[in-house]
Kinemage of the C-alpha trace (Angstrom):
@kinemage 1
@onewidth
@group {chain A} dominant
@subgroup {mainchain}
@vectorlist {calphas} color= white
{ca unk a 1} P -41.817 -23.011 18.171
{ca unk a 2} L -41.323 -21.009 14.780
{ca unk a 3} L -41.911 -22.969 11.640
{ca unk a 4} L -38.765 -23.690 9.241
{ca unk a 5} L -39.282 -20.843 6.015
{ca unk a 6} L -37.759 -22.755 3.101
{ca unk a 7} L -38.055 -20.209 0.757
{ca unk a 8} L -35.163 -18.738 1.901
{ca unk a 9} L -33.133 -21.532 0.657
{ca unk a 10} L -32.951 -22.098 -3.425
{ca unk a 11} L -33.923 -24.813 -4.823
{ca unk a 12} L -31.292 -27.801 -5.378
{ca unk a 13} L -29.390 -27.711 -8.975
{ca unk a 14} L -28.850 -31.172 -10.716
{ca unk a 15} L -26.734 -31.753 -13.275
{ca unk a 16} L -28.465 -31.892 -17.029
{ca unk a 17} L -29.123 -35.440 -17.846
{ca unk a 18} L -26.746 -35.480 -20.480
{ca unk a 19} L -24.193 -35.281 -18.025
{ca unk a 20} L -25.212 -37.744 -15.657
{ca unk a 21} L -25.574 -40.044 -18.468
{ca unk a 22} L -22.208 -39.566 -19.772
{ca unk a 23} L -21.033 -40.046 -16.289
{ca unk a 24} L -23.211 -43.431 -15.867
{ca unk a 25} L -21.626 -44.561 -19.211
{ca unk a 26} L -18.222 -43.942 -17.603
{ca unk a 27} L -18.244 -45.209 -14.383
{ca unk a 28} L -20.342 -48.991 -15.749
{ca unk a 29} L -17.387 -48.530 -18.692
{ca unk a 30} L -14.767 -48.831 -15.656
{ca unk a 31} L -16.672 -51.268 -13.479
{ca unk a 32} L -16.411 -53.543 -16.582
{ca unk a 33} L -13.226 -52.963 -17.619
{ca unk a 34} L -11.200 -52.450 -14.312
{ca unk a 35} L -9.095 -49.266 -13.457
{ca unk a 36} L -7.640 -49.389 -17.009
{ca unk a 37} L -10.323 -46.946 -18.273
{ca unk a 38} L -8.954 -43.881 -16.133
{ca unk a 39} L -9.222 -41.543 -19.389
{ca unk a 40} L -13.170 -41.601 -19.424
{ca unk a 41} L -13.675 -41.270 -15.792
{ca unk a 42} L -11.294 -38.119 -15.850
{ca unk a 43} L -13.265 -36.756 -18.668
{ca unk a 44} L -16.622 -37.132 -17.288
{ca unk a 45} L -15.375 -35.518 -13.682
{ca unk a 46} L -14.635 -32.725 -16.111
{ca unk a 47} L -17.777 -32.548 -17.539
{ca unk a 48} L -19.695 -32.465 -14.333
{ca unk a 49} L -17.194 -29.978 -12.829
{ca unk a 50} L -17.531 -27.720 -15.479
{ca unk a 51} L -21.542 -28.213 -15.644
{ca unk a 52} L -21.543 -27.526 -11.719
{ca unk a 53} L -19.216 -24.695 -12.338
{ca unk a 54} L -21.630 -23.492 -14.813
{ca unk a 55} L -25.167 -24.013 -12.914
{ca unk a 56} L -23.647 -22.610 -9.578
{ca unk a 57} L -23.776 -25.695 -7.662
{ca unk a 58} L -22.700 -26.151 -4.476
{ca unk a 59} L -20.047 -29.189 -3.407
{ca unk a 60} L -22.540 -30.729 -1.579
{ca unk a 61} L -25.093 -30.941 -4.283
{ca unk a 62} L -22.495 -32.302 -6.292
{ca unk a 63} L -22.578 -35.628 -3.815
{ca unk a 64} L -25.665 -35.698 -3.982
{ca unk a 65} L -25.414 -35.911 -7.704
{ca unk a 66} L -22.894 -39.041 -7.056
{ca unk a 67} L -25.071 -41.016 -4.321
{ca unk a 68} L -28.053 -40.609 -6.972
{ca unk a 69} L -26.224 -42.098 -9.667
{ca unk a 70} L -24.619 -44.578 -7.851
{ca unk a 71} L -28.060 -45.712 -6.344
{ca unk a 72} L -29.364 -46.198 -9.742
{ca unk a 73} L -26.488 -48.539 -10.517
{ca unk a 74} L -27.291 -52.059 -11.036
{ca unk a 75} L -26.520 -54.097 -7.833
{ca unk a 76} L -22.926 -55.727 -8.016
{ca unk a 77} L -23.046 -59.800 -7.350
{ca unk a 78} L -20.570 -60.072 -5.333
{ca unk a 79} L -18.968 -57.944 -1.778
{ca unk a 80} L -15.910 -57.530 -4.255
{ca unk a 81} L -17.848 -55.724 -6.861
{ca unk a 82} L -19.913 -54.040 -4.302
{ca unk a 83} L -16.512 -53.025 -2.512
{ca unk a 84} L -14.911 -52.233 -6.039
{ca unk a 85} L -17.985 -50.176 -6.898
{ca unk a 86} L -18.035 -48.204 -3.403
{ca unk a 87} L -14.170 -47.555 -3.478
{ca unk a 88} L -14.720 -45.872 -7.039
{ca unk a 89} L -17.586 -43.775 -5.291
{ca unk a 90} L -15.424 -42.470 -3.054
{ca unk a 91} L -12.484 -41.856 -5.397
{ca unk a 92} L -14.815 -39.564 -8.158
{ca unk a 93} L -16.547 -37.845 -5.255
{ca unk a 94} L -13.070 -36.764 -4.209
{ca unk a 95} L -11.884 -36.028 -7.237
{ca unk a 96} L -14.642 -34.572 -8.361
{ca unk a 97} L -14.659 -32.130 -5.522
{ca unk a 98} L -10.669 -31.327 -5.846
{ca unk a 99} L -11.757 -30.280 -8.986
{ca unk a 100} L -14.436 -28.222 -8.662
{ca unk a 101} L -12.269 -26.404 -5.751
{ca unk a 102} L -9.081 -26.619 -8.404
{ca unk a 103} L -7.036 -28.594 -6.670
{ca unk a 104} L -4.206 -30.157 -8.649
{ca unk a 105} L -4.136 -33.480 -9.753
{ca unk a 106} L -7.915 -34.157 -9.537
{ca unk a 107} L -8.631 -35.773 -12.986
{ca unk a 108} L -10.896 -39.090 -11.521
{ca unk a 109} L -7.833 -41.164 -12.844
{ca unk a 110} L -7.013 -44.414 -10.860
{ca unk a 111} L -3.768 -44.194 -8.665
């Protein structure tokens, strides 16, 4: 058997910590405040799209970027919060990704 070479593959790109920060600060802002704080989560899905765009990620390093932050997040108390907090996962992951692929209407806002 023939030993995986991973120096053929680059080495993962994160997003600067500026980013994920501002992206931490949005999502807790929302968890907080309920879906009424679309305007910051559609900015900082801009952000990270156009940092992504910028270092040459790749779409799956992208959610990798989410499941990092989102494992950093403080616990929620209840299954509510932790169902609120997983349902907003999936919805900036998405949207995040329709971005970065420019697909229209993709801005992180609540529906």
């Amino acid at each position: 058997m023939m030993a995986h070479d991973s120096s053929s593959f680059p080495p993962p790109r994160i997003l600067s910590d500026e980013t994920t920060a501002a992206l931490r600060t949005a999502v807790l802002g929302h968890l907080r405040k309920g879906s009424g704080d679309g305007e910051a989560l559609g900015n900082a899905v801009a952000r990270v799209v156009a940092e992504a765009r910028e270092r040459e990620m790749r779409a799956e390093e992208l959610i990798l970027a989410f499941k990092a932050l989102y494992d950093a997040l403080p616990e929620p108390g209840s299954a509510a919060a932790r169902a609120e907090q997983m349902h907003l996962r999936e919805r900036l992951v998405t949207a995040c990704i329709n971005a970065y692929y420019g697909i229209d209407g993709a801005d992180g806002r609540g529906r």
